[in-house]
N, C-alpha and C positions, 0 to 999 in steps of 0.2 A: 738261271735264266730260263726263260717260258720257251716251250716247243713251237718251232714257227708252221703255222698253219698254210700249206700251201691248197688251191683247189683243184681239185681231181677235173672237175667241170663247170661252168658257168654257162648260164640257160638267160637268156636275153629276151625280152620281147617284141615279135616281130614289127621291124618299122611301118612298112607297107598297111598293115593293118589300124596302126594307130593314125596314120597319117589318113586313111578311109574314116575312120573316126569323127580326125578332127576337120576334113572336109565337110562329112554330114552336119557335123555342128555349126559349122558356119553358116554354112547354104541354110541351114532350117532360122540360125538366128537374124542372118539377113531379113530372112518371111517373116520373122512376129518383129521384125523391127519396122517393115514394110506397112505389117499389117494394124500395126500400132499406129502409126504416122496416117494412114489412110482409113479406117476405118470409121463410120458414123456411128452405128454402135456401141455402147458402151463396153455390153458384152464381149464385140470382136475386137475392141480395142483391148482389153484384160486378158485374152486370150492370147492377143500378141505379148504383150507385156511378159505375159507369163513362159511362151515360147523364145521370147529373146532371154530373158533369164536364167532357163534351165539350159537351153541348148549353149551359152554363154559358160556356165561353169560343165558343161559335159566340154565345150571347147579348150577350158581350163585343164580340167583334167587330161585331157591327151595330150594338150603340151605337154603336164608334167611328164606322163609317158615317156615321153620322145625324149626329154633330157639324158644322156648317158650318166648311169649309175643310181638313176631312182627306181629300177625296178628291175629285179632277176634275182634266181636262185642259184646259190653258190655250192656247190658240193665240195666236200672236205672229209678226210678221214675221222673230225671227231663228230659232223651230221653235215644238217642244210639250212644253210643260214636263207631267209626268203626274206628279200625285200620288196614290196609293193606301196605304192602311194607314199614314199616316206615313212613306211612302218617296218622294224626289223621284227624278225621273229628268229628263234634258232631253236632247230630240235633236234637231239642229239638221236643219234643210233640206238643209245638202249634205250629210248624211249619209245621207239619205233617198233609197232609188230610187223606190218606190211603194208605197200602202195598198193593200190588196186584203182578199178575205174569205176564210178558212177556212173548212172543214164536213166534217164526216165522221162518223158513226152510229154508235151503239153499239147491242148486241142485250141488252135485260135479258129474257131469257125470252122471253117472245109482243111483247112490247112494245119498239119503236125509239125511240130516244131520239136528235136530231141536236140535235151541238154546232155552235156557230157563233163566229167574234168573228173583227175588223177586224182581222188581222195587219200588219206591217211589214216592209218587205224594205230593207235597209239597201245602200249603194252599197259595192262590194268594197273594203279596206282602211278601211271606216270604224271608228273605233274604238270602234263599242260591239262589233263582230266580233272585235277584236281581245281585248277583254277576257274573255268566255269563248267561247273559240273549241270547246271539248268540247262544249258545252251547244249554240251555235249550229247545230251543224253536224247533231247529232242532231234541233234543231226542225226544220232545214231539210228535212231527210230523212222528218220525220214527217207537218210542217204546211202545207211550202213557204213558212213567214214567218222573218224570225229573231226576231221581238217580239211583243208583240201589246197592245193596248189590255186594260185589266182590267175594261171593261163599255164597251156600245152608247148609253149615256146617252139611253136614250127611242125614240134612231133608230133603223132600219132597218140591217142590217149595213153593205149595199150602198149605202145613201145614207149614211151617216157615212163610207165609206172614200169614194166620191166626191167629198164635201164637203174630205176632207183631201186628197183629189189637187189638186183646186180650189188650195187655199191653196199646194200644196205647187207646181202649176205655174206661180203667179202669183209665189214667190217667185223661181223660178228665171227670170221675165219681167223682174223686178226685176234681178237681177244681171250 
């Protein structure tokens, strides 16, 4: 009989935020649906059309958000199971060299915008490298991670990648 897997941790993503989300999407699809319906313009009219539509599935998607269990990362003694959008993924411990943080700034006009999130650097010949190795080689080149977490879950960048080094160096204490 198989070893039953229990979680060390589970990392949820924060309600508050998706619920901010999926208010923005409303409020903006209400406007191109507004602007749709009133508009004499051709142009302003395609413009709403197109603002009801995108903000419509950006509205989509934070439901799914908000459902319990479509989206969090599971910690376990044999890695991290990471579900987002309905996609699993799981990466074990020996595939894992270290978490660390990304950051780099973007300029919108007068105003700096810094990106952040918990990336993943994977041990050479592991096989999620192997699998797209196009894509890897360009994050690495971009991010210095080859992965990265799809949200900070509450934490700090720097204290959630710590917390995963934790687990990830108590595995390797274990083996």
């Amino acid at each position: 009989m198989g070893e039953v897997i229990r979680p060390l941790l589970i990392l949820r993503p924060r309600r508050w935020k998706w619920l901010g989300v999926l208010a923005i999407g409303v409020l903006f699809m209400v406007g191109g649906w507004w602007m749709a319906q009133h508009a004499h313009e051709p142009f302003k009219r395609g413009v709403g059309w197109f603002s009801l539509i995108f903000f419509g599935l950006v509205a989509v998607v934070s439901v799914i958000q908000l459902i319990p269990g479509t989206s969090r990362v599971v910690v376990t003694t044999h890695g991290l199971y990471v579900k987002s959008l309905l996609r699993n993924v799981h990466y074990n411990w020996n595939d894992i060299e270290r978490f660390g943080v990304a950051e780099w700034t973007q300029w919108h006009g007068p105003f700096r915008l810094r990106h952040r999130y918990v990336g993943i650097l994977f041990i050479e010949g592991s096989k999620h490298l192997l699998r797209h190795q196009h894509m890897q080689a360009w994050a690495t080149a971009f991010w210095g991670y080859h992965a990265s977490l799809p949200d900070n879950y509450g934490y700090q960048h720097q204290e959630l990648a710590d917390t995963l080094n934790g687990y990830l160096e108590a595995s390797r204490n274990r083996a």
